[in-house]
N, C-alpha and C positions, 0 to 999 in steps of 0.2 A: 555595480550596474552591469548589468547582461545589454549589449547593443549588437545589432545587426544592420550592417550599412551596404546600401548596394546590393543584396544577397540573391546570388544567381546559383543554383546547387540542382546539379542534373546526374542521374543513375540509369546506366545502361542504357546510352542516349535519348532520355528523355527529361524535358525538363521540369524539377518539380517544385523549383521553386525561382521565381523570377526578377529582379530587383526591389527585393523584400526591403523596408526600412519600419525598425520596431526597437525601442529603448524598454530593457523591462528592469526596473529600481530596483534598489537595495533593499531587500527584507520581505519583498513583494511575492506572495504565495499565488502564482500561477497556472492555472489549467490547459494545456496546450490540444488544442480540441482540431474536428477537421475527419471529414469522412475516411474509410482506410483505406491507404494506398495513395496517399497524397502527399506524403513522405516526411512526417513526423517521425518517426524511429530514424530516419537519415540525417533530417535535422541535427538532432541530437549526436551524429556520429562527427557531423561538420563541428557542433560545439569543440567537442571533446580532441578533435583531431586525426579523426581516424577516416575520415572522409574529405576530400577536397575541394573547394566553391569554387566553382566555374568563374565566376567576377566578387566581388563586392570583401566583405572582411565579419569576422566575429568578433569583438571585443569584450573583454571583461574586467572586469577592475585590477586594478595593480594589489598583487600580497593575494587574491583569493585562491582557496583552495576548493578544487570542482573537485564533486562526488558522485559514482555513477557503481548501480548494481554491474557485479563485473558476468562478464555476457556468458563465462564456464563456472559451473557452479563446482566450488572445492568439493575433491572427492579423495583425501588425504589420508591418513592414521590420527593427524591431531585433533581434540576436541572440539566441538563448536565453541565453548568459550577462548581455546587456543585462539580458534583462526577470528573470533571476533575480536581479543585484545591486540590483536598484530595488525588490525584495520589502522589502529592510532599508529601512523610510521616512526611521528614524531616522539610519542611516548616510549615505545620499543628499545625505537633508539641513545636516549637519553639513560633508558635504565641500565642497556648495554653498556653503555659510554660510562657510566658511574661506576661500575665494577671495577674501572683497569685505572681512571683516573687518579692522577695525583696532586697536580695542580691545585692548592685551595681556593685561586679564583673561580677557576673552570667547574671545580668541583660545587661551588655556591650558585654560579651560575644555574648549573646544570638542576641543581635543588630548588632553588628561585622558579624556574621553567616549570620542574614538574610540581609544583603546589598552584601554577598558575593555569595550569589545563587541567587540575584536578585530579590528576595522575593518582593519585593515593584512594579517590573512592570507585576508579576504572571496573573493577572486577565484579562490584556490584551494580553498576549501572552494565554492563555489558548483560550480568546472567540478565537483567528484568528487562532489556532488548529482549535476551532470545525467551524468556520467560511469554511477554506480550505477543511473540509473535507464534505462542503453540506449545514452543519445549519445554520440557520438565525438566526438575535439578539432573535425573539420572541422565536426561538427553544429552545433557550440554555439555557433561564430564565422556560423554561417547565419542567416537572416531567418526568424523563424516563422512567414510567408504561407508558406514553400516546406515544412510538413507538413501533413500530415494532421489532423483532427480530434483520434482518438487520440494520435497524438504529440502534439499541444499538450498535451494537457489533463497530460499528464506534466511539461512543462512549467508550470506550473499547479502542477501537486504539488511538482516541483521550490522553485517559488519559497516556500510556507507552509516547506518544509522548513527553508530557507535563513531565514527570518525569524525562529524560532525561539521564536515566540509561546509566553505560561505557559500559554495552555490549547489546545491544538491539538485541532481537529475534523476527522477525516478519513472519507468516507461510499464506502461501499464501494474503498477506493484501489487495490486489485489488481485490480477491473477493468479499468482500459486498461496492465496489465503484461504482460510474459512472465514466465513461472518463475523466468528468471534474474532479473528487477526485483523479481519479491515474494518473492526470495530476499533479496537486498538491503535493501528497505524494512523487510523485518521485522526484521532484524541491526539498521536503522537506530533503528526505535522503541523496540526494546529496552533501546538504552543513550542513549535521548530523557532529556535532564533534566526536562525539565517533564510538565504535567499533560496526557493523552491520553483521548480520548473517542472509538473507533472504532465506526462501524457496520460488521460483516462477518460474512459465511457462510465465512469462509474457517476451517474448523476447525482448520488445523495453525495458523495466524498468533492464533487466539484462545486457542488452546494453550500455544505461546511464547511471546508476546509480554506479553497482556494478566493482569492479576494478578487482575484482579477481573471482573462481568460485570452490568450493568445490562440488566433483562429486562423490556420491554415485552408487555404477557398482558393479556387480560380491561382492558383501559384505564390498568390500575398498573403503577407503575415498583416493581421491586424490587431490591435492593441482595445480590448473594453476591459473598464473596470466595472467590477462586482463579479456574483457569481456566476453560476449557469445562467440561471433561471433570468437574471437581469442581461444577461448577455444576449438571450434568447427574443426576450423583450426589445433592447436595445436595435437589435438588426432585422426583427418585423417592422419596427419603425422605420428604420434606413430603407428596407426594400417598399413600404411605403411611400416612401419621401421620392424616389427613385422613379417607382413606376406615376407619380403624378406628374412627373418632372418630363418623364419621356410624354406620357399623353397630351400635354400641353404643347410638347416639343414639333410631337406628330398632328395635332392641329393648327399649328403654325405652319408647317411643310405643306400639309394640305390645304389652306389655306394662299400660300405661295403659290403651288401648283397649279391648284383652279386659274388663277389669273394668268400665268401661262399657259396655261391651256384653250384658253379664251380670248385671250387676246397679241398670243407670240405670234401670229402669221398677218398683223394690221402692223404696216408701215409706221402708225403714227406712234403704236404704244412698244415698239421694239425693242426703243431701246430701255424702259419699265422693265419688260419682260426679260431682256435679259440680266439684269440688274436681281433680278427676284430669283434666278434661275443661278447665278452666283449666290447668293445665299442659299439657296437651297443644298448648294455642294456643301458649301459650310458650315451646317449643321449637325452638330456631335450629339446625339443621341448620351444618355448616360448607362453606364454599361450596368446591364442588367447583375443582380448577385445570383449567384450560381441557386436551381433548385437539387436539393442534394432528397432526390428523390431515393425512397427504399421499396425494394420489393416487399413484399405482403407477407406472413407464414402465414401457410393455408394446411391446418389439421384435420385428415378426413377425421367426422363423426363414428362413434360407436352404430353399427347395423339396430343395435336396440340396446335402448337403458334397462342394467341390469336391476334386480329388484336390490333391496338393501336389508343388511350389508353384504356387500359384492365378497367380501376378505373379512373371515371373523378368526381372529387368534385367542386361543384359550392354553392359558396355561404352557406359552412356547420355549424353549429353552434354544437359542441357537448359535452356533460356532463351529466352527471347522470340524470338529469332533469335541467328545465327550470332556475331554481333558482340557479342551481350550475354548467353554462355553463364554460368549462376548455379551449375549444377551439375555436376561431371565425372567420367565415368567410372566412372558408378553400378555397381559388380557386387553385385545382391542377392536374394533369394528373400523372396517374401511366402507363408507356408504357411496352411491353409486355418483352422487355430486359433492363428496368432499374435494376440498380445496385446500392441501395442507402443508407448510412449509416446517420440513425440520430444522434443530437448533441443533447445537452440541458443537463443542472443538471436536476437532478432526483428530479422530482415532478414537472416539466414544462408540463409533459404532453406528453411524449413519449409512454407511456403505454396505453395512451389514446387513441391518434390515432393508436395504434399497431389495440389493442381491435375495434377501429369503424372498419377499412379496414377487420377485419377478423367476423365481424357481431355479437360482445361479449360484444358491447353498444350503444346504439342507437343513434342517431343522431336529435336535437331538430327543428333546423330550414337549409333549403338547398337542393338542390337535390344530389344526389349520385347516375351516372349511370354505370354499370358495364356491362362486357362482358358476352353473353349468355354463362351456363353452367361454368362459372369461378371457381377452385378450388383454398382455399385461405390456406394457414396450417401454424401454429404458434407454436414456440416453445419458451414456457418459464420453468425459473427455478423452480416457486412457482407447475408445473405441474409434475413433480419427486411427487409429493405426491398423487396424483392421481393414479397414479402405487400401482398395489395391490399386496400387501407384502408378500402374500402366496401366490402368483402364478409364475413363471417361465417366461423366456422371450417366451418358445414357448408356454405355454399357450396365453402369449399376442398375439402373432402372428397368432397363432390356430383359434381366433373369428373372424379377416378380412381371413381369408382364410378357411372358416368353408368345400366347397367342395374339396378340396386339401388334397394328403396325406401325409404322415410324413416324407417322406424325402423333399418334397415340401417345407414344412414349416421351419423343420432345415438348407435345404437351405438359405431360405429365411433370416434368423434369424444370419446365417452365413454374408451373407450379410452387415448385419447390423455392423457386427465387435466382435460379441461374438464368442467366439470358444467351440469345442464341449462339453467342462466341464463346460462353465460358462453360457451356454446355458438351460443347466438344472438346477442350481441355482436360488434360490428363492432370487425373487429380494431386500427382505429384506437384502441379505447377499451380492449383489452386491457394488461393489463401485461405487461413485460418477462418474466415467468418464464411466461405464459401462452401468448406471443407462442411463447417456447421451446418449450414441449409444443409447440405445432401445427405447428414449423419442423419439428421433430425426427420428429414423426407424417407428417406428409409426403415425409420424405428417407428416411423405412425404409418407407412402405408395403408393398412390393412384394418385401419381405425378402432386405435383403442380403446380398449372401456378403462384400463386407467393405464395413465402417461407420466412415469418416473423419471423425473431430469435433475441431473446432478451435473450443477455448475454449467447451465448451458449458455451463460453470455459471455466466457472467456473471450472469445474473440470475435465479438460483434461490435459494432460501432453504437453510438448514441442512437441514432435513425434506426437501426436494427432491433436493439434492445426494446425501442419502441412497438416498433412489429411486433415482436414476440410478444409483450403487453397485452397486443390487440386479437392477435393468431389465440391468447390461450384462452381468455377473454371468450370467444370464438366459441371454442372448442365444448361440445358437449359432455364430454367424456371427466372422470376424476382426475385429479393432480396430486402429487406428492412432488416436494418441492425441496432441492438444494441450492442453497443459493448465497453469496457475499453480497449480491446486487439487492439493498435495503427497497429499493422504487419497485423492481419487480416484484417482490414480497408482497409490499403492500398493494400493490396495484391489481392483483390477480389471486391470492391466498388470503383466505378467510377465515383457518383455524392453526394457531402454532403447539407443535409435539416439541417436545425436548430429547432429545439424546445424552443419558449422561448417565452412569453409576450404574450400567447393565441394566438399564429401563427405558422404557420408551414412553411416554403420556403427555397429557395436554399443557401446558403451560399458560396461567392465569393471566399474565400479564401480555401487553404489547409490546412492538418493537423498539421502544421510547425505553419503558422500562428495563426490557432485556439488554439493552446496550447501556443504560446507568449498572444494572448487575456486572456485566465484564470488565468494564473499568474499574467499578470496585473492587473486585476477583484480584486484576493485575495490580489496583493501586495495594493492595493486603501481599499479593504475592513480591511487589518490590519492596516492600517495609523489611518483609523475610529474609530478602537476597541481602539487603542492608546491612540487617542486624545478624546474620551467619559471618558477613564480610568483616564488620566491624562489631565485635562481641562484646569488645568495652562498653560500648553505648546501650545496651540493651538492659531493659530492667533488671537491678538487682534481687535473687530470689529471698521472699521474705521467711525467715525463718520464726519456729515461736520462742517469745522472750524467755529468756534463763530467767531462773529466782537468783535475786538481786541481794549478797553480801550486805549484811548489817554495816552499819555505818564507820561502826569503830574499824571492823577488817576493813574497808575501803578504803577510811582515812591512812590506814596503816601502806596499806596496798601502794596510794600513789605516795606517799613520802620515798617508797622503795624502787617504787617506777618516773620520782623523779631526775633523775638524770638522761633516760631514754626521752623523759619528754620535752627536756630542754634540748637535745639535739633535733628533737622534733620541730622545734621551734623555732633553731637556728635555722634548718633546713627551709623551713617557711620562707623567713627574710631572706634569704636567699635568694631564692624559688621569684619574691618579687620584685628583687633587685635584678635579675638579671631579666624578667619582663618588661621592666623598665627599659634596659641598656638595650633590648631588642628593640621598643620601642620607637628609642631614639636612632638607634643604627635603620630601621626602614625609613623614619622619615628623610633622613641626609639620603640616604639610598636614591629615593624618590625625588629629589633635589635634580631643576630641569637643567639636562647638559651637565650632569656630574660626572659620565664617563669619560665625553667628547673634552672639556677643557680641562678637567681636573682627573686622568687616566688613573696616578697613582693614590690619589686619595679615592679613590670606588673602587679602586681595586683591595684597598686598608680595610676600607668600610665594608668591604662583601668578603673577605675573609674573618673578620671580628663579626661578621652577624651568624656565619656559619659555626666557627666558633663558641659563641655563645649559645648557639641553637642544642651544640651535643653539650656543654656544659649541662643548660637546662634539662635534656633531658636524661641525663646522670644523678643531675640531683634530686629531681622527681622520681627517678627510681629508687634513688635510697631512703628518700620520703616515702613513697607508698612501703617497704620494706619496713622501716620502722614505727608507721603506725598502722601496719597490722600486726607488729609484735603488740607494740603498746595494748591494742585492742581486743588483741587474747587473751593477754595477760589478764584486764581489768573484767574480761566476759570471763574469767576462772577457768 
């Protein structure tokens, strides 16, 4: 159990959370929700230890082990499966530990350990982590200096995944995904054994995945079970329940008052009136729930809808150059009110086509005819850096409106979704979803006739995410659409393209289907990792049968090859005598308080099971050795 008692937790003296009391149980998949800037990422820092609570305490169960994507993302010479098998401390350790070992207790111990964490199938569950979450076999065998930021930090997520901590913390982790990873992770948390504590705006993953939702408001943590969506429900009602409570409250007061009013200056009813006027002091209103209001996206409109198609590709070849063509043979129409969300893991080539349609990569072989005067505007996340750190949003604003005066401009800028304090803030000191408004107010200024957004709710809150729904919704102009965020998809896009195999085109199915396809994908791609890991288990190759020796050579054959097959035989009995003897040595093993009273007899019994263990397989190897002789021999 994750408990919070007392929980007073305050950051650069302000306070963000104020005698919070919340029990979140064992096994319980939590959504840890709450507008930004309310201090959910600190929370999590209080859990963990690396931040300090003003009063109150975190508790967690005795024996758990908390898991947390670590905040620098490995950027080493070892491979991504390196740095995800060394997440398990404890497995690492034991295998170290068994190299130098001599002890046969220690040494059974240490063996007992690693069969009971599963130590032996690690290497294949690790690759089909990093598998689900994007990389290929070549990735995973690469050095993680040769990715990106984002890629690491998947890496990163990979490794808590793989470690399999009881209380796993993860804070926004579909930010550095594609659709197809936080299709995945989600399948993955679902059927997670242990205890789960996510922060995420991601409304379909806090729909499916989590069962319950810890709602940071007004400085308190409170506790609903179910999903969002009932969560959402559940606290319409409470502010329901709330404001009939004050209205009844406020008719009683009024009520009070009147008669005070009317009759506090007559001698006779004085002392009534003051009576009524004590009560009136001591009336506690019920404290309203916070309205966690959001500003609006407001997309100017295209000057005029273009005719269709706006964007016709014939025949497009495109990539950096001739030698490193990504895409081929594009034939497609963009019409003046498409609505279109592309598919594709990340690095098929979404970014690609983003870039040719908005003229930020050229195109090697094809024509590409466009509509006169066409305005194309693209928003990516890698462009938050572009934004200059000492300047203001109304400075930004200021340069496309250079003849315009200052209320023009903070209008403007208002617009956008800053308000008048954050409007003058340097945008170094903005946040992530602020930074957003003014990327995104910038790249439509000038109203485009189509609006290319790649990943634009990374750091938006629920309430925001919801704007932007409404803002595209809105918006006259076409869309092409990237996106992890499953709700915006469907809430706003009308046609899905696929990215995948140097092609671009329509894809039949819905969002239902395409995320049963990915799971299937990764459930086929971890069968693979399995069966590379563990070769023995993998179908035997059938070969065609040999012509089968007359009977009398056969007869002749095994009278000749009997003796081989009585060793064969012996080997058998063996084989199940000491199955047996293991048998019985786990169950004494397993005998409750066998160490604590009886030290030297467990210590007997786990050295004879270890023992037995390499007998066995000694003798199974000389078993498999001699009936594959036998087997030759009789196949001629």
């Amino acid at each position: 159990m994750l408990k919070f008692t007392d929980l007073t937790v305050r950051m650069a003296g302000r306070t963000l959370i104020e005698n919070a009391e919340v029990s979140i149980p064992k096994g319980v998949k939590a959504g840890l929700v709450g507008a930004n800037g309310t201090g959910k990422t600190t929370l999590f820092k209080v859990i963990t230890g690396l931040h300090p609570s003003e009063t109150g305490s975190v508790s967690i169960s005795k024996g758990w082990r908390l898991g947390q994507v670590a905040q620098e993302a490995p950027g080493t010479e070892e491979s991504l499966l390196e740095i995800v098998l060394k997440a398990d401390e404890e497995r690492a350790s034991l295998l170290e530990e068994a190299e130098t070992e001599t002890d046969p207790t220690r040494i059974s111990d240490i063996y007992m350990r690693l069969a009971d964490i599963d130590a032996y199938t690690a290497e294949s569950r690790a690759a089909s982590i990093l598998a689900g979450l994007g990389f290929s076999e070549r990735d995973q065998h690469s050095p993680a200096s040769s990715f990106s930021g984002g890629w690491r930090m998947r890496v990163a997520l990979a490794a808590v995944l793989f470690s399999e901590p009881d209380l796993l913390l993860l804070d926004e982790p579909t930010n550095y995904l594609d659709l197809e990873g936080a299709l995945w992770l989600e399948n993955y948390i679902g059927k997670y054994p242990g205890t789960v504590l996510v922060i995420s705006h991601d409304r379909d993953m806090l729909n499916k995945v989590v069962d319950s939702i810890v709602h940071l408001e007004g400085r308190k943590l409170t506790f609903y079970r179910g999903n969002y969506d009932n969560f959402e429900k559940q606290r319409a009602e409470k502010r329901e329940l709330i404001e009939k409570a004050r209205e009844k409250m406020e008719g009683q007061k009024k009520h009070m008052q009147a008669f005070v009013d009317r009759f506090g200056a007559k001698a006779s009813k004085a002392k009534q009136a003051q009576s009524k006027m004590k009560a009136i002091s001591k009336l506690k209103l019920p404290a309203q729930l916070e309205q966690e209001g959001t500003m609006p996206f407001n997309f100017p409109n295209p000057e005029k809808i273009s005719a269709s198609p706006m964007i016709k590709l014939e025949n497009v070849d495109c990539g950096y150059d001739e030698n490193t063509v990504i895409l081929n043979n594009l034939k497609l129409n963009i019409d003046a009110d498409d609505r279109i969300a592309l598919l594709g893991s990340n690095g098929n080539g979404k970014s690609t086509f983003s870039k040719l349609l908005v003229n930020r990569l050229p195109y090697v072989n094809g024509t590409i005819v466009q509509s006169p005067k066409i305005k194309v505007a693209m928003f990516a996340q890698h462009q938050m850096d572009d934004l200059h750190a000492d300047q203001n949003p109304i400075d930004h604003v200021r340069k496309l409106m250079p003849h315009a005066g200052e209320s023009q401009v903070r209008s403007k800028v208002a617009q956008m979704g800053l308000n008048h304090e954050r409007m003058g803030t340097v945008t170094a000191k903005l946040s992530g979803g602020e930074k957003a408004r003014l990327l995104l107010g910038l790249c439509t200024f000038h109203g485009p006739d189509l609006l290319i957004l790649d990943e634009p709710t990374n750091h938006l809150d629920v309430g925001a995410r919801e704007a932007l729904v409404h803002g595209l919704n809105n918006f006259a102009g076409a869309v092409i659409l990237v996106s992890h965020d499953r709700h915006l998809i469907d809430a706003t896009m009308e046609r899905l393209w696929i990215v995948a195999d140097g092609d671009v085109g329509p894809y039949d199915g819905d969002l239902d289907s395409y995320r049963k396809k990915v799971l299937k994908d990764a459930k086929t791609k971890r069968k693979e990792h399995v069966l590379e890991a563990m070769p023995e288990i993998a179908e035997p190759v059938v070969e065609p049968p040999k012509p089968k020796l007359p009977k009398k050579d056969r007869d002749e054959l095994r009278q000749e090859l009997a003796p081989l097959k009585a060793k064969i035989t012996e080997k058998e009995k063996q084989i199940q005598k000491l199955n047996e003897a293991i048998s019985k040595l786990d169950s004494s093993l397993a005998t409750p308080g066998l160490f604590e009273n009886h030290p030297e007899k467990g210590e007997k019994f786990a050295k004879q099971r270890v023992e037995a263990d390499k007998m066995l397989a000694d003798v199974e190897e000389s078993w498999l050795v001699l009936s594959a002789e036998y087997d030759g021999a009789m196949a001629g």
